[in-house]
N, CA, C and O atoms as a GROMACS GRO file, in nm:
protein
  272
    1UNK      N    1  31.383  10.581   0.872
    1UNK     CA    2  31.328  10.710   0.911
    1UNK      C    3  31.282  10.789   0.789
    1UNK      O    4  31.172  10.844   0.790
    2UNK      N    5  31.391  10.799   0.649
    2UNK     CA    6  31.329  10.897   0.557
    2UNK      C    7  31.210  10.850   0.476
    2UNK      O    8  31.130  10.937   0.441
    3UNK      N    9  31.176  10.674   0.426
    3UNK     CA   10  31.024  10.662   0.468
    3UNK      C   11  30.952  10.650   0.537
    3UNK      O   12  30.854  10.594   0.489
    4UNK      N   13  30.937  10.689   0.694
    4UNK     CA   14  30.835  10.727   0.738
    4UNK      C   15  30.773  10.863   0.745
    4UNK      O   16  30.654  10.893   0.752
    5UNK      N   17  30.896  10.949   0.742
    5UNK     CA   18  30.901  11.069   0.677
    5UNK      C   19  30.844  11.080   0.566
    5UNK      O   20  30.733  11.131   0.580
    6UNK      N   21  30.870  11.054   0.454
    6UNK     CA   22  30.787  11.076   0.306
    6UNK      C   23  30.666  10.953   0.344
    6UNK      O   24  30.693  10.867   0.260
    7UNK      N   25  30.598  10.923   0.391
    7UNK     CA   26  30.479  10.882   0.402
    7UNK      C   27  30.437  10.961   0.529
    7UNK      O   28  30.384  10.853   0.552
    8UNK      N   29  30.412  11.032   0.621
    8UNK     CA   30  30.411  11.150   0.670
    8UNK      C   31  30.377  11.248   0.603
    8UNK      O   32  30.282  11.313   0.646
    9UNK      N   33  30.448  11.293   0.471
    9UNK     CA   34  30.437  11.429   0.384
    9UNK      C   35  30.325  11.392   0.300
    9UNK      O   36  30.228  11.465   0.277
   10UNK      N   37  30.346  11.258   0.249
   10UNK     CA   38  30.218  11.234   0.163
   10UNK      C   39  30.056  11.185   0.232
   10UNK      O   40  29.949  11.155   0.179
   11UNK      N   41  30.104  11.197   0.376
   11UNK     CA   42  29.933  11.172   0.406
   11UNK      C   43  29.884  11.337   0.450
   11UNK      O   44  29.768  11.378   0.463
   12UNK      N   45  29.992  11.404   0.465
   12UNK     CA   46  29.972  11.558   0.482
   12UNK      C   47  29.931  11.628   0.320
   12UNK      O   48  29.835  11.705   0.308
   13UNK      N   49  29.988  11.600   0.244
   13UNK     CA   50  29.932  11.622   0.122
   13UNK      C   51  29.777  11.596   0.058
   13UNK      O   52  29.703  11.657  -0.020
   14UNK      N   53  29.770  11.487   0.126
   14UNK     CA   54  29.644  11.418   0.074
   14UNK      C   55  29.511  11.451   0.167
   14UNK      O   56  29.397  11.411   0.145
   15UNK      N   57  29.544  11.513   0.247
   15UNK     CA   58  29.445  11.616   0.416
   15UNK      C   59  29.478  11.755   0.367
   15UNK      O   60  29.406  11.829   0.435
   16UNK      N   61  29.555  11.834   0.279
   16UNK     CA   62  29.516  11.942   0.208
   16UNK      C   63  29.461  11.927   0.099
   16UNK      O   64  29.396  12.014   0.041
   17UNK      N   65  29.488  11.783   0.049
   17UNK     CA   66  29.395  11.820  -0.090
   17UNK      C   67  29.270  11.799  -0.078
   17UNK      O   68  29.186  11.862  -0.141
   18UNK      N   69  29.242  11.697   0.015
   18UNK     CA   70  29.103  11.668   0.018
   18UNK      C   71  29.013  11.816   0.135
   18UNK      O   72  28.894  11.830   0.164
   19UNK      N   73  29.104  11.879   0.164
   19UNK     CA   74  29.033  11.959   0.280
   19UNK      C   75  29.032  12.087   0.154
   19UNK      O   76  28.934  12.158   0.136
   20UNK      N   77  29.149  12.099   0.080
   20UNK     CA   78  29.044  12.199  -0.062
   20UNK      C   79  28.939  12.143  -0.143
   20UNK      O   80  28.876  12.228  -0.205
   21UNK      N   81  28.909  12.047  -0.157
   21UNK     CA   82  28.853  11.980  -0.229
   21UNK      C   83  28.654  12.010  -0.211
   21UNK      O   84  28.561  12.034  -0.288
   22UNK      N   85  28.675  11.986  -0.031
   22UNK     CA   86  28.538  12.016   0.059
   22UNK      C   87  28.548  12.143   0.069
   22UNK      O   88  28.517  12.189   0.179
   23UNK      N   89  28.577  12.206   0.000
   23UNK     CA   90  28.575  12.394   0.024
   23UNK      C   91  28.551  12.408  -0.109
   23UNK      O   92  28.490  12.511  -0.139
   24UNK      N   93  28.583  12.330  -0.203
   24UNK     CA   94  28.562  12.307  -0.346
   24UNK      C   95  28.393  12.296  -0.357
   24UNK      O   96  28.325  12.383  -0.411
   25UNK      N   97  28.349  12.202  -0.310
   25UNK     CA   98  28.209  12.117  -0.320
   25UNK      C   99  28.073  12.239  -0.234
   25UNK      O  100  27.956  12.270  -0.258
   26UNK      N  101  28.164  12.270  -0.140
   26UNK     CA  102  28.069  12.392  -0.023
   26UNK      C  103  28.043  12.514  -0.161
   26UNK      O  104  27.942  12.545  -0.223
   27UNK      N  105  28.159  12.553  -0.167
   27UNK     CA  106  28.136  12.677  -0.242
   27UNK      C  107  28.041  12.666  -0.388
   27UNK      O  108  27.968  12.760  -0.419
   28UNK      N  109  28.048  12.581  -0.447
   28UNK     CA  110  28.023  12.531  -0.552
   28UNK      C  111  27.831  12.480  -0.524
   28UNK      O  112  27.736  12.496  -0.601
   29UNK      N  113  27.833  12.419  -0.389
   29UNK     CA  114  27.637  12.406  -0.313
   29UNK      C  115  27.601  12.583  -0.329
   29UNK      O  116  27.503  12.638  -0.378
   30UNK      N  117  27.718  12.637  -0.269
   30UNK     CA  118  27.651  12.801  -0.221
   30UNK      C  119  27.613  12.881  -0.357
   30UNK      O  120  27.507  12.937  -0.385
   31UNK      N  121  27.736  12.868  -0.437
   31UNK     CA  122  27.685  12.938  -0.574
   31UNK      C  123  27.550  12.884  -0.666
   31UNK      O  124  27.459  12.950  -0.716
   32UNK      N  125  27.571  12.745  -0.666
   32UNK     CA  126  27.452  12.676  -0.705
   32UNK      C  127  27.320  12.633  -0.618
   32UNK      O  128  27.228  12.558  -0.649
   33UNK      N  129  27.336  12.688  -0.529
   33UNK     CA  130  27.196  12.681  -0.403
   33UNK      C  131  27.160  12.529  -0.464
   33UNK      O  132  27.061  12.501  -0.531
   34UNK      N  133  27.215  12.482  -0.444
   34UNK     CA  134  27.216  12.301  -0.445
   34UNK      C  135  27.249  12.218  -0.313
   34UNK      O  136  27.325  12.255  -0.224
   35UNK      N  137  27.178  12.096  -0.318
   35UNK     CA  138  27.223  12.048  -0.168
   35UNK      C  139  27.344  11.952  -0.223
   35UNK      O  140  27.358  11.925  -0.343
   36UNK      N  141  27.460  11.885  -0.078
   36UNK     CA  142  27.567  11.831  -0.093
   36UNK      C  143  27.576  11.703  -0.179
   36UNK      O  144  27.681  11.673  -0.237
   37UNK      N  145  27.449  11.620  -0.186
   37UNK     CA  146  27.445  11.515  -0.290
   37UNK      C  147  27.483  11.566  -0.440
   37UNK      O  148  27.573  11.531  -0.516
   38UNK      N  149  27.385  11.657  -0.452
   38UNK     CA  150  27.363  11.686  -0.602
   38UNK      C  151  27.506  11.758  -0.601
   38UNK      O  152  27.568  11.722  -0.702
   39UNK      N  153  27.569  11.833  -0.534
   39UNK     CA  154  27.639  11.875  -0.590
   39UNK      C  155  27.787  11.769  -0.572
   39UNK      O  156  27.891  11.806  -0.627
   40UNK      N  157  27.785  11.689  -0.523
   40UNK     CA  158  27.897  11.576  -0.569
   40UNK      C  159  27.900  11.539  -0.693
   40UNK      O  160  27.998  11.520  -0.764
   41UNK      N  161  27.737  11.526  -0.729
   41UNK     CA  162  27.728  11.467  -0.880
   41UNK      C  163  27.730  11.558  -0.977
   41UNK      O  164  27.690  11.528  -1.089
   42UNK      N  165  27.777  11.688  -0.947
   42UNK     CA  166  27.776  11.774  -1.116
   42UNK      C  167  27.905  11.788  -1.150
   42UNK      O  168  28.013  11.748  -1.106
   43UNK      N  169  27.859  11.867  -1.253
   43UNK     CA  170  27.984  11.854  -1.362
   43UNK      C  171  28.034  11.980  -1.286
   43UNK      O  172  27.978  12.089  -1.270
   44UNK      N  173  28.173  11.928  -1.237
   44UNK     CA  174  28.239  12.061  -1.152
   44UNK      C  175  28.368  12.091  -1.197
   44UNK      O  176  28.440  12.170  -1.136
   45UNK      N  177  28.414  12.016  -1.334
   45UNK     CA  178  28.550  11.988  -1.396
   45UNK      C  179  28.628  12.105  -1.378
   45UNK      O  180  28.747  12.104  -1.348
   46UNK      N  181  28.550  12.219  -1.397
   46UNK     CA  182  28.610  12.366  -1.387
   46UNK      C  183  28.696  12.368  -1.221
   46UNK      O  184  28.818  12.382  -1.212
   47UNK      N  185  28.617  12.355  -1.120
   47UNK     CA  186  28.656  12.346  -1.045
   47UNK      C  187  28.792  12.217  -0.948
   47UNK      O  188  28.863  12.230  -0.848
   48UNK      N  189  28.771  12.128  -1.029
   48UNK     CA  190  28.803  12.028  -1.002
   48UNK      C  191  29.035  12.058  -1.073
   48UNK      O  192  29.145  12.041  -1.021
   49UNK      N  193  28.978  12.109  -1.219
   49UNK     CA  194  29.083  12.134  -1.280
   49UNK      C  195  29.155  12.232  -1.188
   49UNK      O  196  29.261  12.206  -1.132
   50UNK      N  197  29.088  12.346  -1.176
   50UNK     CA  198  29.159  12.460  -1.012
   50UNK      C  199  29.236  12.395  -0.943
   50UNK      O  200  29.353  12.429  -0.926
   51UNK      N  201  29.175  12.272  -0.884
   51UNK     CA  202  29.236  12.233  -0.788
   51UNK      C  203  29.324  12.149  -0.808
   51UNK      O  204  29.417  12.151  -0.727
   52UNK      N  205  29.329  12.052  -0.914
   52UNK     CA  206  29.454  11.991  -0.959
   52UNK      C  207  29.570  12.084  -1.003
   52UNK      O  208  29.677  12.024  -1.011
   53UNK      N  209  29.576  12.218  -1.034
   53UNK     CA  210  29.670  12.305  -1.047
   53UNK      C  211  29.739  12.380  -0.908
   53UNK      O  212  29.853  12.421  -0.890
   54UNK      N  213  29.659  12.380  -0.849
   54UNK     CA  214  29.694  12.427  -0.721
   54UNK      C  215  29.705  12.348  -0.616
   54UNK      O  216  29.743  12.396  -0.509
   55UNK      N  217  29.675  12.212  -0.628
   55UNK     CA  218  29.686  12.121  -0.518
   55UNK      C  219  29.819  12.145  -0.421
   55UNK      O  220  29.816  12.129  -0.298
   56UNK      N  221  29.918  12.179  -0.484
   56UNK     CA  222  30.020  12.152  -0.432
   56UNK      C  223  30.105  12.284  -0.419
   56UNK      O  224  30.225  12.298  -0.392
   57UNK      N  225  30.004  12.380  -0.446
   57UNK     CA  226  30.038  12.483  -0.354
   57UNK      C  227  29.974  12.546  -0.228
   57UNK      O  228  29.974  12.659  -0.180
   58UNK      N  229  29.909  12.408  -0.190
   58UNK     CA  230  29.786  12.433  -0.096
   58UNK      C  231  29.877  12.330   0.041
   58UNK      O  232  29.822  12.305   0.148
   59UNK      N  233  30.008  12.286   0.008
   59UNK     CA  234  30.077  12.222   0.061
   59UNK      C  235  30.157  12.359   0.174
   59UNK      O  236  30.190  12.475   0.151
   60UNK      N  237  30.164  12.267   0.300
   60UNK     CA  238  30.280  12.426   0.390
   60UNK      C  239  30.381  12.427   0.330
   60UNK      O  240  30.408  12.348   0.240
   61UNK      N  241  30.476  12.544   0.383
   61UNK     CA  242  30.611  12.568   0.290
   61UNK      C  243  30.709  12.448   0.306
   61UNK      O  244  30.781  12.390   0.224
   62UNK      N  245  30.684  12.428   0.452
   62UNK     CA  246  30.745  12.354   0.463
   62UNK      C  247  30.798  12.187   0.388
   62UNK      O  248  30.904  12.137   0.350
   63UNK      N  249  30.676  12.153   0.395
   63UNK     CA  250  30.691  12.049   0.337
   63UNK      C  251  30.700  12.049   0.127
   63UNK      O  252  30.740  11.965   0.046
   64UNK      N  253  30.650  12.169   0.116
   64UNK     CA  254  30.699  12.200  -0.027
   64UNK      C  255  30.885  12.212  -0.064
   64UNK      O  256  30.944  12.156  -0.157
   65UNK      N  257  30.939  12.293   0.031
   65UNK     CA  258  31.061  12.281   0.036
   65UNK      C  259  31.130  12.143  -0.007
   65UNK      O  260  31.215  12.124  -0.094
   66UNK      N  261  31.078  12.065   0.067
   66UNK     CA  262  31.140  11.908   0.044
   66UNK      C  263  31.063  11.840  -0.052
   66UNK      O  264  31.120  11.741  -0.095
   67UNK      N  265  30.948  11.862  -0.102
   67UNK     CA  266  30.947  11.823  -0.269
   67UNK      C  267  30.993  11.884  -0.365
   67UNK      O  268  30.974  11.824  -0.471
   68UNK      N  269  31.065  12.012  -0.376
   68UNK     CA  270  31.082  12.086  -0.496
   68UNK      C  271  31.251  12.032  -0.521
   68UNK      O  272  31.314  12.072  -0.619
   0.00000   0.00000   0.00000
């Protein structure tokens, strides 16, 4: 049960990061009035770094509770 549980938390992890990630790429078309190709391919490190700092506070409490 407690790995199916921690594989559970980590596919929930990985559906917030990637769901900041596409809010990452949107915002980043809107500021740069760029379409979604081009803007996959730029240099977005700034943004990209954001989100590796915060990834995992983009996690519910819940499941933060039981990683900390």
């Amino acid at each position: 049960k407690d790995v199916i549980k921690a594989n559970q938390e980590e596919i929930l992890y990985w559906y917030f990061y990637v769901k900041k990630f596409k809010g990452i790429v949107k915002n980043f078309m809107a500021n740069s009035n760029i379409k979604e190709k081009k803007a996959k391919g730029q240099d977005i490190s700034n943004s990209l770094n954001d989100l590796f700092k915060t990834g995992v506070s983009a996690l519910p409490k819940k499941i933060l509770s039981k990683i900390q």
